[in-house]
FILUM-582659 format. One record per residue (C-alpha): chain; x, y, z. Coordinates in Angstrom, 2 decimals. Example, Ala and Ser with C-alpha at 12.3 -4.5 7.8 and 13.67 -1.06 7.14 Angstrom:
BEGIN
node cadena A | u 12.30 | v -4.50 | w 7.80
node cadena A | u 13.67 | v -1.06 | w 7.14
***
This chain:
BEGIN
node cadena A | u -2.41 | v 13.02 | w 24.50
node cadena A | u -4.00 | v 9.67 | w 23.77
node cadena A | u -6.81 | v 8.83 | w 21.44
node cadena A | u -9.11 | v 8.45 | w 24.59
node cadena A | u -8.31 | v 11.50 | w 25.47
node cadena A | u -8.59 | v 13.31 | w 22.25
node cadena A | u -12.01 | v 11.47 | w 22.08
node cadena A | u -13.85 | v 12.57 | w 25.67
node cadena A | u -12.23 | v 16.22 | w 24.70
node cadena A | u -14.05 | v 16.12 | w 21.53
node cadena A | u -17.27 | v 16.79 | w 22.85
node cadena A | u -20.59 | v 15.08 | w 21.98
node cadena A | u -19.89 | v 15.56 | w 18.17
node cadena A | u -16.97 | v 12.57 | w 17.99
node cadena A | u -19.82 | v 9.87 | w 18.46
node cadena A | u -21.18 | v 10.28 | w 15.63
node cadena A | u -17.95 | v 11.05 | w 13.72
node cadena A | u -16.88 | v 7.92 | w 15.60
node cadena A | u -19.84 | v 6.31 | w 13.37
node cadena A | u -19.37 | v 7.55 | w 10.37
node cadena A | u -15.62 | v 6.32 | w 10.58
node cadena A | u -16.71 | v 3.09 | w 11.43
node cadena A | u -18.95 | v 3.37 | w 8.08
node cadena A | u -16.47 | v 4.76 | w 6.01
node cadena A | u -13.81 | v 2.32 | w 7.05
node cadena A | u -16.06 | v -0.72 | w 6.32
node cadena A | u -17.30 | v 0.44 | w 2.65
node cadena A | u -13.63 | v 1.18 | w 2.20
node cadena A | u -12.09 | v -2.23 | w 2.94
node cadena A | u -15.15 | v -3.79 | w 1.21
node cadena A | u -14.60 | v -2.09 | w -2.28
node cadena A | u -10.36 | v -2.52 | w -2.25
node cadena A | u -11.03 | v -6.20 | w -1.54
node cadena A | u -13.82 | v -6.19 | w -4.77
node cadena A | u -11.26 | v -4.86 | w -6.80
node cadena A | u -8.52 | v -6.42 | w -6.15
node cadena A | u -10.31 | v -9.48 | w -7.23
node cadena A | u -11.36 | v -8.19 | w -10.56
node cadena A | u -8.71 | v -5.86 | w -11.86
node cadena A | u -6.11 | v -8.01 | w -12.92
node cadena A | u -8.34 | v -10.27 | w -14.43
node cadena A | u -10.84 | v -8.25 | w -16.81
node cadena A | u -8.66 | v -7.96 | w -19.91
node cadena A | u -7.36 | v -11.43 | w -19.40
node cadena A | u -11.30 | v -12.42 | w -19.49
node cadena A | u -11.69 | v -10.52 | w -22.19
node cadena A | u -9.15 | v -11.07 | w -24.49
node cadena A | u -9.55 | v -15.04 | w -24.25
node cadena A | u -13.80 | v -14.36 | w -24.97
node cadena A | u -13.19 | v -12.58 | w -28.08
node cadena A | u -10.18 | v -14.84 | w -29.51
node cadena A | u -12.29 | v -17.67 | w -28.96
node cadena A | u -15.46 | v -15.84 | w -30.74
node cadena A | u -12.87 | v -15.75 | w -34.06
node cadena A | u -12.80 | v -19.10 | w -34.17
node cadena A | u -16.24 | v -20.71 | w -32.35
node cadena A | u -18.82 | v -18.96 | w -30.54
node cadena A | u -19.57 | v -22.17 | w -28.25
node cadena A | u -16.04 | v -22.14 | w -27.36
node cadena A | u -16.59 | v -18.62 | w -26.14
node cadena A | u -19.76 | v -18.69 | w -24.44
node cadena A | u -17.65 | v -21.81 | w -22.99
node cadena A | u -15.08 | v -19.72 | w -21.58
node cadena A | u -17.14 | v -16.69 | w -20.35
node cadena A | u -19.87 | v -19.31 | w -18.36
node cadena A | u -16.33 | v -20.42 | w -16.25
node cadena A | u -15.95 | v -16.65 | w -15.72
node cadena A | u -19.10 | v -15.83 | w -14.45
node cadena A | u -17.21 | v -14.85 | w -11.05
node cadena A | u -16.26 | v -11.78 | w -12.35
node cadena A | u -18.31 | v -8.77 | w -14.03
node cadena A | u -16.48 | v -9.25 | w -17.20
node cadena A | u -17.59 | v -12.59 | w -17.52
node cadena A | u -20.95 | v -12.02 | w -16.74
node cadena A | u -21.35 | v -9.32 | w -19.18
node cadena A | u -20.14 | v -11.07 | w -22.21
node cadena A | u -21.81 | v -14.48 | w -21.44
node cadena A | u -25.23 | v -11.93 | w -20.60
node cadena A | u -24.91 | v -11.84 | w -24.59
node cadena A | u -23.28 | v -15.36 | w -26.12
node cadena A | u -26.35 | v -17.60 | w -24.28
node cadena A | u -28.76 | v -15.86 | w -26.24
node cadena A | u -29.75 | v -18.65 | w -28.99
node cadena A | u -28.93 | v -16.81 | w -32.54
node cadena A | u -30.68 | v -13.21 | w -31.63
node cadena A | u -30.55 | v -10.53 | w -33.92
node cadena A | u -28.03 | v -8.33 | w -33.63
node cadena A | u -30.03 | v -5.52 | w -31.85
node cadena A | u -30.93 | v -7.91 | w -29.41
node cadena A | u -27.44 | v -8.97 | w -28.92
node cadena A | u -25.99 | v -5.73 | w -28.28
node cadena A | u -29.24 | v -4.84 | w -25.62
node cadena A | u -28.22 | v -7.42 | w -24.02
node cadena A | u -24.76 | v -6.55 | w -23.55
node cadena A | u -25.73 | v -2.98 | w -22.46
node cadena A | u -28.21 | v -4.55 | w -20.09
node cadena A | u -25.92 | v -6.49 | w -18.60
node cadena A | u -23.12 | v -3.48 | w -18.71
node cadena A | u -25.66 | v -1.21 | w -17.07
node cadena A | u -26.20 | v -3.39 | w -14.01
node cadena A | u -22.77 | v -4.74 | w -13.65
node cadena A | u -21.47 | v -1.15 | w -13.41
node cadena A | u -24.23 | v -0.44 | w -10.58
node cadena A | u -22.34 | v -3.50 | w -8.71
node cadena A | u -19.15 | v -2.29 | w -8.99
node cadena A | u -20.74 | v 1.78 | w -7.74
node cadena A | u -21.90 | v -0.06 | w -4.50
node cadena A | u -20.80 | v 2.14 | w -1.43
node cadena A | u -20.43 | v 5.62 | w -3.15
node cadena A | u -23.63 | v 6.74 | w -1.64
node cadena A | u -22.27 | v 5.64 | w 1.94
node cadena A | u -19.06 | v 7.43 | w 0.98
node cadena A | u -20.85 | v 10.82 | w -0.03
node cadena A | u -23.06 | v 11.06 | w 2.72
node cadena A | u -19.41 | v 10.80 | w 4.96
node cadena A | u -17.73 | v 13.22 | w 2.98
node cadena A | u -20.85 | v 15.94 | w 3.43
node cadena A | u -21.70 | v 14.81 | w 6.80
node cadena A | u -17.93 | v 14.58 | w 8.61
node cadena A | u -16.89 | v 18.20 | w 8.72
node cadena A | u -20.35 | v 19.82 | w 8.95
node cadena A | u -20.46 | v 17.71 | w 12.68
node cadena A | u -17.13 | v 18.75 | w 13.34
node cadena A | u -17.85 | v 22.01 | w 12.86
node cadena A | u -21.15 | v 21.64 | w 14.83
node cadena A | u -18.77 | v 20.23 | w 17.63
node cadena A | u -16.79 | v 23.02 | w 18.06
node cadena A | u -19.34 | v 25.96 | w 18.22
node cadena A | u -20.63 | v 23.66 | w 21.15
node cadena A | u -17.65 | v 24.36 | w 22.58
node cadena A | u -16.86 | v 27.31 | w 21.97
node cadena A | u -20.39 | v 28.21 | w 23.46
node cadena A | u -19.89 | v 26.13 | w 26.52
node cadena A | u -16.00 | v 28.06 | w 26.92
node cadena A | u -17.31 | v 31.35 | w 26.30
node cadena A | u -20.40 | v 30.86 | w 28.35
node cadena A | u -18.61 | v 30.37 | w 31.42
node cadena A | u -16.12 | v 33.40 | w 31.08
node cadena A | u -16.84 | v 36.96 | w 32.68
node cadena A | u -15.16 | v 40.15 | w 32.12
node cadena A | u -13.96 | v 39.86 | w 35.87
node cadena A | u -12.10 | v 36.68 | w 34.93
node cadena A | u -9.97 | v 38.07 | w 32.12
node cadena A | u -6.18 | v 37.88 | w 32.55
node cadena A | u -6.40 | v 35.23 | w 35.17
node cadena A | u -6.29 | v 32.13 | w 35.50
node cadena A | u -10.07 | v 30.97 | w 34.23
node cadena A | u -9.11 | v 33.23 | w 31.24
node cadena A | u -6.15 | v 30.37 | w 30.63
node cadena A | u -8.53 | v 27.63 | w 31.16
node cadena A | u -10.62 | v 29.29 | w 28.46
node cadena A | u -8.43 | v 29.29 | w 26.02
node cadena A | u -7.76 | v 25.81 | w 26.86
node cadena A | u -11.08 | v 24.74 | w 26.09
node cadena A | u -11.13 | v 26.59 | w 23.03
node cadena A | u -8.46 | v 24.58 | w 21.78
node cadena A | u -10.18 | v 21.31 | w 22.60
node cadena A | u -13.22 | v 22.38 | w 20.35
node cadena A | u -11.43 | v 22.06 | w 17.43
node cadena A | u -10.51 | v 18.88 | w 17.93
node cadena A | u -13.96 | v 17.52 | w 16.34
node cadena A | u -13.39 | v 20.10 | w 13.53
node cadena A | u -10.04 | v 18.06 | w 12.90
node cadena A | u -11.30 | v 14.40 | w 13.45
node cadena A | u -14.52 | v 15.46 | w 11.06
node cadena A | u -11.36 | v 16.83 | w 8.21
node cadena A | u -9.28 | v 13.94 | w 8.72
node cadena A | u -12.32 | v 11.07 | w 7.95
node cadena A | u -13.63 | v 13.31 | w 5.24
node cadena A | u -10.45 | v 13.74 | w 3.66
node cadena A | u -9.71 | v 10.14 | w 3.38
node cadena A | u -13.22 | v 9.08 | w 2.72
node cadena A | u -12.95 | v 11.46 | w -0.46
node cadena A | u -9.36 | v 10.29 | w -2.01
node cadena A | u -11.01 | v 6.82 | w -1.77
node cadena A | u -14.15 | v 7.96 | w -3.53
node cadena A | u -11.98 | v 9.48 | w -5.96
node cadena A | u -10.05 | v 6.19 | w -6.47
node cadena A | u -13.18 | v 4.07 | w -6.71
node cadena A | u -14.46 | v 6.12 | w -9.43
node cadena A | u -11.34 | v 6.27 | w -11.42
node cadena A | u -12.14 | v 2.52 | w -11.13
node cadena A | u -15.64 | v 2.38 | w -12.74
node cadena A | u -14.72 | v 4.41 | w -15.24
node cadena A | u -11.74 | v 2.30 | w -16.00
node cadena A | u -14.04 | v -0.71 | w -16.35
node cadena A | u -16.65 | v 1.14 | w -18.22
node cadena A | u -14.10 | v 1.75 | w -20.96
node cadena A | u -13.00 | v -2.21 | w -20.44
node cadena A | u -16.69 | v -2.69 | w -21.05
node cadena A | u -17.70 | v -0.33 | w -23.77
node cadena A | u -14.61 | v -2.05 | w -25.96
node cadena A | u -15.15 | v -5.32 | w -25.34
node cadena A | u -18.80 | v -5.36 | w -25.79
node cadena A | u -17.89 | v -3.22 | w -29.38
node cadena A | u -15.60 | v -5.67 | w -30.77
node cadena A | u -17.60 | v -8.64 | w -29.53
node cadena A | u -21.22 | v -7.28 | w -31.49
node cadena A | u -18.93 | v -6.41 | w -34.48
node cadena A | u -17.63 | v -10.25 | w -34.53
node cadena A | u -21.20 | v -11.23 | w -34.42
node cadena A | u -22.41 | v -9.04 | w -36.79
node cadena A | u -20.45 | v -10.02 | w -39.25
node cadena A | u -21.21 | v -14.01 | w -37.96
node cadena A | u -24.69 | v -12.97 | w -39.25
node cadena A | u -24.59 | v -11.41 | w -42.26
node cadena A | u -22.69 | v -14.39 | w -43.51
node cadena A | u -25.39 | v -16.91 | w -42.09
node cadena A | u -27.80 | v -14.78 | w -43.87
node cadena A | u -26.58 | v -14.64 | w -47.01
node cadena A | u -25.78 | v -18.71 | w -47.01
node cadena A | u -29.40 | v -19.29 | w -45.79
node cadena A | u -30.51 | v -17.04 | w -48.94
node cadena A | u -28.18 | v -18.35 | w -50.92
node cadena A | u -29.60 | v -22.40 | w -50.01
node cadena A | u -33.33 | v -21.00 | w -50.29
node cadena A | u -33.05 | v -19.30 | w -54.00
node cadena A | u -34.61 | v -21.88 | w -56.46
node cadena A | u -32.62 | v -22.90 | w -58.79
node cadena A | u -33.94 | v -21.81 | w -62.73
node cadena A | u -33.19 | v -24.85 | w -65.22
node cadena A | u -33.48 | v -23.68 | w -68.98
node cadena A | u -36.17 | v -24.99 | w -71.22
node cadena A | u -35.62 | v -28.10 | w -73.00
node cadena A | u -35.85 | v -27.69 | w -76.83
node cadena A | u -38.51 | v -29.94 | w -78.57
***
């Protein structure tokens, strides 16, 4: 039996499976090709930001403004093009810039959920329509014959929308599952890199404090002696 076939046998319920697929497939080939832009590249990003911080912050901020393609670049350089802030207002702006770079990289779970709820509850629906429609033309007359057969054959057709509403839940939820495992993954990318980034700075500022009080303490010359 053909797709086609499968499909007109499904009953009225495969349409809007058949949209929710088409939904689900979309969000689905739209988040692997986000990530496969951005996962092999977020450490790298990283890694080169904070070695550069060691040495000169402009050389960083340098670096993360060329990697403003990717979240990780954004985030950092959300931070490094503030003009000396303090250091609460350096670390707000990295979780600022964490908190909506994070939402980005969450686009499409809603589209995913409602799929995963909605595909086997119309499935289902599908096949009580036809098991009303196949049980609603049998009569007690009819049973061992041939209608009987027919029946049963329509019986079996009903589930078919049970299955196809299984199958695209099924795969809409182990890519769910693999998108989160994603975010989180980042998250922790993010969470590190922002810590070791504030502590670099924080300890860029304490010393520029204590210079700057250092240069502004008079300086006490002793009394001359008559």
């Amino acid at each position: 039996m053909s797709i086609p076939e499968l499909f007109a046998r499904g009953g009225i319920a495969m349409w809007p499976l058949l949209v929710l697929s088409i939904l689900a497939l979309g969000t689905i080939i739209e988040r692997i090709w986000f990530w496969s832009r951005i996962l092999t590249r977020e450490r790298e990003v990283s890694g080169r930001v904070i070695e550069a911080a060691r040495r000169e912050w402009s050389a960083a901020t340098d670096i993360a403004q060329r990697a403003n393609k990717l979240p990780m670049g954004r985030f950092l350089y959300a931070a490094l093009a503030l003009e000396s802030p303090e250091p609460e207002v350096f670390r707000l702006a990295l979780e600022t810039a964490a908190n909506e770079e994070l939402a980005v990289m969450r686009r499409g779970e809603k589209v995913l959920e409602a799929v995963i709820a909605l595909s086997p509850l119309l499935g289902l629906l599908g096949t009580v329509l036809g098991l009303i429609n196949s049980l609603g033309s049998i009569q007690l007359s009819d049973l061992g014959s041939d209608a009987a057969a027919g029946t049963a054959l329509g019986i079996g057709e009903a589930l078919i929308s049970t299955a196809a509403g299984l199958i695209i839940a099924i795969v809409s939820l182990a890519f769910f599952r693999l998108f989160q495992g994603f975010v989180f993954g980042q998250a922790k990318v993010f969470r590190q890199s922002g810590s070791e980034l504030e502590l670099l700075y924080r300890q860029t500022w304490a010393i520029q404090r204590n210079a700057a009080r250092t240069r502004e303490k008079p300086v006490t010359t002793p009394p001359t002696t008559p």
